[in-house]
N, C-alpha and C positions, 0 to 999 in steps of 0.2 A: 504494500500500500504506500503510496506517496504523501510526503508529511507536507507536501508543497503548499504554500497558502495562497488559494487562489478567493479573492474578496468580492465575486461576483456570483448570480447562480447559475448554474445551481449546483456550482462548490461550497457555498458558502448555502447553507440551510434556510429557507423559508415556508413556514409554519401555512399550509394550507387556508388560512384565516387569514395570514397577515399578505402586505405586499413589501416590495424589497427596502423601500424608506423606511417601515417601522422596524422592521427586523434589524436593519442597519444601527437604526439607533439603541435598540435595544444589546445589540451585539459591546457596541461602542463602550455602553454603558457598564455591561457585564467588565470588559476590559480596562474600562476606566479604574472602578472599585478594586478590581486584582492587584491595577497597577500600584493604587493607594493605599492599597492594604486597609479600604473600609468599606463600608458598607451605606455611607451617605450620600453619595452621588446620586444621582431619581432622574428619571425622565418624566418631564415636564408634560402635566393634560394640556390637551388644544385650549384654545388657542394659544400656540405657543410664543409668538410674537419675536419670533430670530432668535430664540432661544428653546434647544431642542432638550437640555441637560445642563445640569445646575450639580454645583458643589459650593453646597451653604458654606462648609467650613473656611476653605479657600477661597470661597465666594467667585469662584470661573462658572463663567457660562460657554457652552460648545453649543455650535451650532454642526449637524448633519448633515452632510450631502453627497447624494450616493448615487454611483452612475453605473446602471442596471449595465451597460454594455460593456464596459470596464476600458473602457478608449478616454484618452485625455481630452482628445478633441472635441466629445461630448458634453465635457466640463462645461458649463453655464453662469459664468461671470456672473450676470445681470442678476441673476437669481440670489444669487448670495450678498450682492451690494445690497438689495431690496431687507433681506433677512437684516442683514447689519444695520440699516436706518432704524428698523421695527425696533431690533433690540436695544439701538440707545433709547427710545420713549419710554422705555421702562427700568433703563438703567439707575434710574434715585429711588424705582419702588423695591427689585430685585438685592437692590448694592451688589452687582457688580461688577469688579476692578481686572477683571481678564478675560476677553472673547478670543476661542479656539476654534479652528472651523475644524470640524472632521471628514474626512474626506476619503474615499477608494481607492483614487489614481494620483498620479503624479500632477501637476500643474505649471504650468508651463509658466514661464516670467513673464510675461505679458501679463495672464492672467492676475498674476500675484502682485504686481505693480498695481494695477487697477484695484486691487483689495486694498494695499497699503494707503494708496486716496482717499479711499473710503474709512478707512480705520488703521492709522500709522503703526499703530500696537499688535494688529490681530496674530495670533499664531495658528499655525499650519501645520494639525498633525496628516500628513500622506500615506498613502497606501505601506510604504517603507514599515511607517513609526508602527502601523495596526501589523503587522506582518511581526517585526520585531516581539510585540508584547505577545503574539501567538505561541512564537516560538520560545518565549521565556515561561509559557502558560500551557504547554501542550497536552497535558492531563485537562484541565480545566475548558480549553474551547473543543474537545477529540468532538462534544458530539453538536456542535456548532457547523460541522463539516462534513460534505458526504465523503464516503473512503473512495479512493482515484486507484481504481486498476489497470494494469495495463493488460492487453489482450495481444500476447504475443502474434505476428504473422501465422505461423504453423499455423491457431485456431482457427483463422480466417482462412486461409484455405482450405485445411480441414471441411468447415462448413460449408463451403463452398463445391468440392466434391462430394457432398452425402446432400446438396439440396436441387444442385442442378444437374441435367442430362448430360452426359460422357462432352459431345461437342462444343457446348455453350460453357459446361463446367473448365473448360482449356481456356477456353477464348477471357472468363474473366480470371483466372489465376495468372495467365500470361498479360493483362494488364495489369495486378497488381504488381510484376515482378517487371514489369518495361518502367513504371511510373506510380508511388505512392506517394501518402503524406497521411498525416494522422488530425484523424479529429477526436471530439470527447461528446461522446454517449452518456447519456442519461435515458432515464425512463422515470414517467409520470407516476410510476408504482413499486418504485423503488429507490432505496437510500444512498445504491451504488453510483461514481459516474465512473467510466470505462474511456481509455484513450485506445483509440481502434485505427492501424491501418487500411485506408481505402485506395480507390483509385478515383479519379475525378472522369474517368468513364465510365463508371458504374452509373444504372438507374435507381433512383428512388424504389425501384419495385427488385433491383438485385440486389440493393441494401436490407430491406425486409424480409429477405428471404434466409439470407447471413445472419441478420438477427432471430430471426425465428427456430432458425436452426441454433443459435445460440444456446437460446434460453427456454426451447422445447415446451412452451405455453399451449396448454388443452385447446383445442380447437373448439371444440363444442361438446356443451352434455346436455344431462336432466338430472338437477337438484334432485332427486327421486324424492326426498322429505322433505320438500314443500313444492313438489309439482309446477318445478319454473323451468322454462329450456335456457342457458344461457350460454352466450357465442361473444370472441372479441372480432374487434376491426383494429386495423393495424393503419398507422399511418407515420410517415417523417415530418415534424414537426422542426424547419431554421428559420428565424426570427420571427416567429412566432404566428406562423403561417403554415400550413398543407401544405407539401410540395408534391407537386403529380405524381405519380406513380411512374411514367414515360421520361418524364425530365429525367436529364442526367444531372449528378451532383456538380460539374462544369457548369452548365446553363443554370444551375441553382445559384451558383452564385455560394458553395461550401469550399472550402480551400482549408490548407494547414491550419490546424487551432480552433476553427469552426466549431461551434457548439450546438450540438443537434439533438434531438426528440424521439424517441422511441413513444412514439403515444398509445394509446392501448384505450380503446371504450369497450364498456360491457355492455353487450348488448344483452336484451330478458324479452321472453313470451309467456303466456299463461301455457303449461302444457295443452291444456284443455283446447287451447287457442289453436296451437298448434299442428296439436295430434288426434282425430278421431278416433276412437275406436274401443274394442273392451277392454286393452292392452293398458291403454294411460287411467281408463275408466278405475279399472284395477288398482291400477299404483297409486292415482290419489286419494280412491275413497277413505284410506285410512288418515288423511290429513285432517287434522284438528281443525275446527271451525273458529277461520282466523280470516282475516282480512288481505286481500289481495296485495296490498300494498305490504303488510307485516310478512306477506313470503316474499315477494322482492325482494326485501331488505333483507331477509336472511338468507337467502339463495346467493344472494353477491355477496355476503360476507364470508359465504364456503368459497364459493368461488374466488374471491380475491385470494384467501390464506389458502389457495392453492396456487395462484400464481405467485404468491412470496416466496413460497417452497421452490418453484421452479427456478426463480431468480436465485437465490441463494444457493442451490445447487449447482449452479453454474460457476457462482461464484467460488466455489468450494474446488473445483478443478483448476482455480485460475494459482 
């Protein structure tokens, strides 16, 4: 597993509830405390007024800003001068006496020139400074971060020979061996992400296949105790969009370091819906008198903790 500290997602952990601003600060804050050795540092309720995090004793305020892509170039000046006005109008009610912006990425001088205008004092903790406190705190942030595997070549060929037909199975191993580069795998239904050799001639639809062969996910069953039929759909999900099935990862626009989607939905039917007959008639009649909606729900939570199992198994050979 790689200790690498990567400050964007979905290496860096976001809570199905939150989005990546709150989690950020809340990250921030957990690492502030560690760093101070206390326990009073709080993130501030809305309206927070350019002040995301407060430390009464020292009386610093930090301000958050977190740039989902983790490109500098995304950095957004304007946006933090604005935070910095708000927070001096409350600078004689808060007291005040250090504003720290926190931040993902590196910032460019320019940018920071233009902070300084605005607030000659301000310090600047960088992706650097939150990296550094990681790695003085590596017990403490382990589950702040998904584990980074790497998926040797072998596997991918491998898979590649046991998913596709003898002639088409050549054609893509001998592009990954004329031309690769490595992206990082993630999946919507699990904690791992995976750095995977591809080819940038591969399609959308010979990556799903490599992954599937992967991580060997049930294709379709019947909940039999609670009478649900339930099937996934597979799909590549980069920048946060569907990519066709037909498109090649080239025309997608995925290159080295690319961060990509293994998406997975669970599809559900009522068996009854499904299947005519005395066969399903049979299998359900002993089903409790429950509510359609209360088998759904349990139907995909067998179903889910069996594709964890599957995920984890995989993992377990890596």
């Amino acid at each position: 597993m790689s200790t690498h500290y990567r400050l964007i997602p979905p290496f860096l952990y976001v809570a199905e509830e939150q989005d990546f601003s709150k989690a950020w600060e809340l990250f921030c804050c957990k690492l502030l405390n560690l760093s101070n050795k206390t326990t009073e540092i709080y993130v501030r309720n809305p309206p927070e007024q350019g002040v995301d995090i407060y430390d009464p004793s020292k009386k610093i305020a930090y301000q958050c800003k977190s740039i989902e892509s983790g490109k500098s170039g995304d950095f957004n000046v304007t946006h933090v001068v604005k935070s910095i006005e708000a927070a001096k109008l409350i600078q004689a009610e808060l007291k005040w006496e250090r504003y720290v912006l926190c931040v993902n990425v590196a910032i460019s001088g320019i940018a920071e020139a233009t902070l300084k205008k605005a607030l000659p004092d301000i310090e600047i903790f960088p992706n650097s400074h939150w990296v550094g406190l990681c790695e003085k705190n590596p017990v403490e942030v382990e589950r702040n971060f998904r584990r980074l595997i790497e998926v040797p070549r072998a596997r991918v060929l491998d898979a590649i020979h046991n998913r596709f037909l003898d002639h088409y199975s050549e054609q893509l191993k001998q592009n990954i061996e004329d031309s690769s580069f490595d992206v990082f795998l993630y999946s919507n239904r699990h904690d791992t992400a995976y750095r995977v050799p591809v080819s940038d001639n591969f399609s959308c639809q010979d990556l799903l296949g490599i992954f599937r062969e992967f991580f060997k996910l049930p294709e379709s069953t019947i909940i039999s105790t609670e009478g649900i039929y339930v099937s996934l759909s597979h799909s590549v999900v980069f920048n946060g969009k569907k990519i066709s099935r037909l498109t090649s990862l080239k025309n997608a626009g995925i290159s080295h370091g690319s961060v990509i989607t293994y998406w997975t939905t669970i599809l559900w039917k009522d068996a009854d819906t499904q299947f005519k007959g005395d066969v399903i008639n049979m299998m359900t009649s002993h089903i409790p008198n429950i509510t359609l909606s209360q088998r759904r729900k349990r139907a995909i939570a067998v179903f889910s903790e069996d594709l964890r199992q599957c995920f984890h198994s995989f993992d377990n050979t890596l």
